[in-house]
C-alpha positions in Angstrom: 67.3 57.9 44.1 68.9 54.9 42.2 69.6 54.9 38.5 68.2 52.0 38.3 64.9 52.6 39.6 63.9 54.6 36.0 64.6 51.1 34.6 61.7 48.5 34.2 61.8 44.0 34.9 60.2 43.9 31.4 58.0 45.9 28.4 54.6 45.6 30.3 55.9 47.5 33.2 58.1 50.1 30.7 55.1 50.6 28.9 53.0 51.4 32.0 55.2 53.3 33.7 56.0 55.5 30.8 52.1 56.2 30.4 51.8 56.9 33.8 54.6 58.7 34.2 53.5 61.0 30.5 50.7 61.7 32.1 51.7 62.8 34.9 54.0 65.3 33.3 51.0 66.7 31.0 51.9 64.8 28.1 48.9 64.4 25.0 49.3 60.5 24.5 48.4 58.5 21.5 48.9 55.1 21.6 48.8 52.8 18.2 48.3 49.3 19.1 50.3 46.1 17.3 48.8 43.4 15.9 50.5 41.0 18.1 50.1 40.4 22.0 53.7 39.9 24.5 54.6 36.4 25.7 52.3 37.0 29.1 49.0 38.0 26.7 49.8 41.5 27.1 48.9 44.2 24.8 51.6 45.8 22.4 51.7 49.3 21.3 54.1 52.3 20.2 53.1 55.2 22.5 53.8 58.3 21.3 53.4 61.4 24.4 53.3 65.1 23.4 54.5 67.7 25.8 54.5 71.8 24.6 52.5 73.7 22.3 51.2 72.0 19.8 52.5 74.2 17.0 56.0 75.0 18.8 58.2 75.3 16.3 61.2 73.3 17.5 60.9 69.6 18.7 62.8 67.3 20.6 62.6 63.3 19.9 63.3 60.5 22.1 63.1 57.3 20.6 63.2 54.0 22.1 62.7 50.4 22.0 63.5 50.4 17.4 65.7 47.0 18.3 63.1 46.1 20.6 65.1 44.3 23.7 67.2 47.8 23.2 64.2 49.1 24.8 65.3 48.8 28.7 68.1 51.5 28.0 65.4 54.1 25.7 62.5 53.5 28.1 64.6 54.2 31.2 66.0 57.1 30.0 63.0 58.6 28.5 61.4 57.8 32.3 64.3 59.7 33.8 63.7 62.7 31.0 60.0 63.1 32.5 60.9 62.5 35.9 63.9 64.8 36.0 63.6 67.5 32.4 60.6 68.3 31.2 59.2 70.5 33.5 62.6 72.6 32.4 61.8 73.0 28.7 62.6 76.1 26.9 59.7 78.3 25.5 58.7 77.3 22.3 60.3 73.8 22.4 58.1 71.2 22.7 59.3 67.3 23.5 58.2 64.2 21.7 58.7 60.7 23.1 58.2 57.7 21.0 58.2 54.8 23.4 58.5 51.1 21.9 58.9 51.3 17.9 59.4 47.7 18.2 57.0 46.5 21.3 56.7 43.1 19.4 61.0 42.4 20.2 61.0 44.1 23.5 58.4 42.0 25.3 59.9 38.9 23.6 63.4 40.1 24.3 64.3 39.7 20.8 66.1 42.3 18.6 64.3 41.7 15.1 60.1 42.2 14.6 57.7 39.7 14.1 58.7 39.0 10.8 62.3 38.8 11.8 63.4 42.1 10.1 65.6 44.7 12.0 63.8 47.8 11.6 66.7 49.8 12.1 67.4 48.4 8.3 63.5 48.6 7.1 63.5 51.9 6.1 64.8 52.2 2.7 62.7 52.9 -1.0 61.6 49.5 -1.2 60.2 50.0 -4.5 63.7 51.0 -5.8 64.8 47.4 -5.2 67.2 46.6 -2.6 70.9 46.6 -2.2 72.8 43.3 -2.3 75.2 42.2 0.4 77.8 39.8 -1.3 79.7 39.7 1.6 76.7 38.6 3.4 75.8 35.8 1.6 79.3 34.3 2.1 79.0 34.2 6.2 75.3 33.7 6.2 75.6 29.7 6.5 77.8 30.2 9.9 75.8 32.4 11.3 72.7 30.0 11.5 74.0 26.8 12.6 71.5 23.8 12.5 72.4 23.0 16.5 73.1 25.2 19.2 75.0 22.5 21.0 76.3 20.3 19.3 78.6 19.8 16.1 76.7 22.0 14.2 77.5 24.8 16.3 81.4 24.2 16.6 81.6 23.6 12.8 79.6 26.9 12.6 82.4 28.9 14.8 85.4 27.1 13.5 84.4 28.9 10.1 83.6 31.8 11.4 87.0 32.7 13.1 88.9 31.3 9.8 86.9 34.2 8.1 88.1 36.6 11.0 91.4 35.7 10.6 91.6 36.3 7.0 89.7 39.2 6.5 89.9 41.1 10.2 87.2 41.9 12.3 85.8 45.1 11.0 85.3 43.1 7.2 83.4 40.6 9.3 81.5 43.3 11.1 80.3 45.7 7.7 79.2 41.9 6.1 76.9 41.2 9.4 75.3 44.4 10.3 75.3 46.3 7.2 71.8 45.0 6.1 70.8 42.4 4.0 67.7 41.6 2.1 68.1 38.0 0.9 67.9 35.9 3.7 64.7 36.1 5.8 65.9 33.7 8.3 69.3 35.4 8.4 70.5 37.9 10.6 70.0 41.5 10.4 67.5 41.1 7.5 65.4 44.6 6.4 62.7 43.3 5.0 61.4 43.9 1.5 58.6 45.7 2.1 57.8 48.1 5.6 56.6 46.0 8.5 54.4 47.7 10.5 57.1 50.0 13.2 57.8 51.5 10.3 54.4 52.5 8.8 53.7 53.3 12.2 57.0 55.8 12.8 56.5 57.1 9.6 52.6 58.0 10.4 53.5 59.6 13.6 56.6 61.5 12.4 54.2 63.0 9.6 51.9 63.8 12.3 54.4 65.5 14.9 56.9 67.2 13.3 55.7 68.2 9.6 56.1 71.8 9.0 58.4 72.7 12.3 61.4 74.9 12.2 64.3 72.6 13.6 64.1 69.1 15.3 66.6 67.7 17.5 66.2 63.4 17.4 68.0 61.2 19.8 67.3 57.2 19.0 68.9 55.0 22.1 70.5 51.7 21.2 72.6 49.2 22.9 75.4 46.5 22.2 78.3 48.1 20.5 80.8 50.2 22.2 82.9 50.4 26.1 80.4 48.8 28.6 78.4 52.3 29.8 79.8 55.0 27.6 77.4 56.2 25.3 78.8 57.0 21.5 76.8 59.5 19.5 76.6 58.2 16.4 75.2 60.7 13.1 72.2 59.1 11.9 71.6 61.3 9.4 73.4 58.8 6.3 74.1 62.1 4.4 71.7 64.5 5.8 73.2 67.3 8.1 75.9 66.3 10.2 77.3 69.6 10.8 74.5 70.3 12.4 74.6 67.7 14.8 78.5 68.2 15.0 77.3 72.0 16.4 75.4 70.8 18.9 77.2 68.6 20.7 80.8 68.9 19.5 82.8 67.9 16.4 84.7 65.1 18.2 81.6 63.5 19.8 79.8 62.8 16.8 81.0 59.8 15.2 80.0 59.0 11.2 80.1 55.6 10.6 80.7 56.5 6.6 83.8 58.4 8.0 85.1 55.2 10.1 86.0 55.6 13.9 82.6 54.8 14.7 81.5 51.2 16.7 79.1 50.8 14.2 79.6 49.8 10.4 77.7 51.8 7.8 74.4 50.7 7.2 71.0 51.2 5.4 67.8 51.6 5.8 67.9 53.6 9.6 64.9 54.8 11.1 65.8 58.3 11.8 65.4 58.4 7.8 62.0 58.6 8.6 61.7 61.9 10.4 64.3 63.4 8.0 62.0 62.5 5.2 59.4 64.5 6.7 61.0 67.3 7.3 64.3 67.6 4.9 67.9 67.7 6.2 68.2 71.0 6.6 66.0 71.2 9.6 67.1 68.4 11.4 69.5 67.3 13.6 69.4 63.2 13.9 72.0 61.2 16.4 71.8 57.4 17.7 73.3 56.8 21.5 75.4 53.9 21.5 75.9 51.9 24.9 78.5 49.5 25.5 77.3 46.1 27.1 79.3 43.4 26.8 82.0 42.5 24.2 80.7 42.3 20.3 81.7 38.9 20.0 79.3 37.7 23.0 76.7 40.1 21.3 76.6 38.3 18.1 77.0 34.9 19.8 73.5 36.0 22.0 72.3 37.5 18.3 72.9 33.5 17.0 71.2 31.8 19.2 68.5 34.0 19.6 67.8 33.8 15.5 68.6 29.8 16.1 65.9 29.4 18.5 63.1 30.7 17.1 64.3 29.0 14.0 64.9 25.5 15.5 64.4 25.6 19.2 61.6 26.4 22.0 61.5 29.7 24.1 60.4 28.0 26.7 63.1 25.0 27.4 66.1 25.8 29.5 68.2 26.1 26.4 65.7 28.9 25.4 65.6 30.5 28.6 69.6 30.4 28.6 69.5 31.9 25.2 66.7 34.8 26.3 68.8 35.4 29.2 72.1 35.9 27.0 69.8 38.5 24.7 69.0 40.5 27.8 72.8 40.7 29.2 73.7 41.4 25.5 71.8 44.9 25.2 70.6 45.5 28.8 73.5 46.2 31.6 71.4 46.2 34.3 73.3 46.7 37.5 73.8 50.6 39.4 76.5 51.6 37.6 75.3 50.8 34.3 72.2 52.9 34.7 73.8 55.8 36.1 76.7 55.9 33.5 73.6 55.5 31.1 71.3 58.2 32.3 73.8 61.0 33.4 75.0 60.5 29.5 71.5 60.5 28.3 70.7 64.0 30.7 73.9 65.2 28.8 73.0 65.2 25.6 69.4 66.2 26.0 70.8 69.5 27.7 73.1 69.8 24.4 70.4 69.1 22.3 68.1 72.1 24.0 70.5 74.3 24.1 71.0 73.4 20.3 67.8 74.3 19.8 67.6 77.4 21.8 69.9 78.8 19.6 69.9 77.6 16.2 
């Protein structure tokens, strides 16, 4: 069977062929539905399928679709996880699947909410204020460029490779994808208050896994990294990486606080939600980390993704161009892709039983 047949043409199809395939598998589904429809009139939802005993003590998560367009990678690998795993689940493990935190950005093939805010950056204490980005605020005018073709745009890159040049690449990096909360229009924004994935996630994680005895959570992402390899990146900001460290090895679990990781440090992570619920000490959190294409091209599809809905229409062929630069930006797509994807994906969800089996 292809890899690439667990992988769906767009979020309606994901969305129905993980209910179907839930279902099929035994899964208790609950599915909350967004306020929004997709592009085609479709309805949106975060589906969240149950498979165990409902008080089993240890619980694994699968997470997909928090960057929305992300979600081709997380929805085809939690469709290969009930196709292929969870008939093989440990007694007293049960599995939770979370499919489409952000159903709004994957059927629109956009990154970002409906309000523009990256979730993945949305879950702070927004009451405590938020953190400043001065860095930020510096790059944020070359980011957004008033044209996508024209002298706007090669004004726009001119300064941004001076900046490069004089402060390196990783500077440039932390300052775009850190999280910032002054610029709405701007690129990876959080938002100053939670949108609704994140009241959502939060609802659901208080409803799943309050009161269990150890969780394993595995969030899949796309865009930074070796095209195919999947990093395992702590997403814990503080909370118990040794424990993740134990599960599936000290030099697999990168800490982007430590450095060495493809991803800067950064605020606001959804994973913060489940840990919130159930304290550090009983949970193991990790974000897999697929290379696409190269990080330059994956800020340049970021751009003029954030232009268009800015300045532009979706559906001229400069916006198609642009939606088709988002999709090659955090979906691979062809055979080998997929398999390198899933066969890392069955990897880690093997560690991460095991890691529960015996903690």
């Amino acid at each position: 069977m292809k890899a690439q047949s667990y992988f769906s043409r767009d979020y309606a199809e994901a969305r129905a062929r993980f209910l179907e395939a839930a279902r099929a598998a035994g899964a208790r589904v609950e599915s909350t539905v967004h306020p929004l429809r997709g592009p085609a009139g479709e309805e949106l939802a975060m589906d969240a399928a149950w498979i165990g005993a409902e008080d089993a003590p240890r619980v694994l998560v699968l997470g997909s679709g928090t960057h929305g367009v992300e979600g081709f990678c997380g929805s085809g690998c939690q469709l290969a996880f009930l196709d292929r795993l969870a008939a093989e689940m440990p007694a007293g493990i049960a599995v939770l699947l979370t499919h489409a935190h952000n159903p709004y950005g994957f059927a629109h093939l956009r990154r970002v909410t409906e309000e523009n805010v990256d979730l993945n950056r949305n879950f702070i204490d927004h009451d405590a204020g938020h953190p400043a980005n001065d860095a930020y605020d510096a790059i944020h005018g070359f980011l957004l460029p008033e044209d996508w073709d024209g002298p706007g745009r090669q004004a726009a890159d001119r300064a941004m490779m001076a900046f490069i040049a004089s402060r390196g690449l990783e500077t440039f990096q932390a300052a775009v994808s850190g999280g910032q909360y002054d610029h709405p229009d701007g690129l990876f924004y959080g938002g100053l208050r939670p949108v609704w994935s994140n009241r959502v996630m939060r609802a659901a994680y208080r409803k799943y896994l309050a009161g269990r005895d150890r969780i394993a959570l595995i969030d899949y992402h796309t865009g930074l990294g070796p095209r195919g390899h999947g990093e395992l990146i702590d997403a814990s900001i503080g909370g118990n990486i040794a424990l993740t460290r134990d599960w599936y090895g000290a030099d697999e679990v990168t800490s982007p606080a430590e450095g060495g990781s493809v991803s800067a440090p950064v605020s606001g992570v959804l994973p913060m939600a489940a840990q919130d619920v159930t304290g550090r000490d009983r949970i193991g959190m990790i974000a897999i980390e697929y290379g696409t294409i190269e990080l330059m091209e994956v800020l340049t599809a970021l751009r003029g993704d954030n232009w268009l809905y800015l300045h532009g229409d979706v559906s001229s062929p400069l916006g198609h161009e642009i939606k088709a630069e988002m999709r090659r930006a955090f979906y691979g797509e062809d055979e080998a892709w997929c398999r390198d994807v899933l066969d890392r994906s069955e990897e880690i969800i093997r560690k991460a039983l095991a890691g529960l089996s015996g903690s």
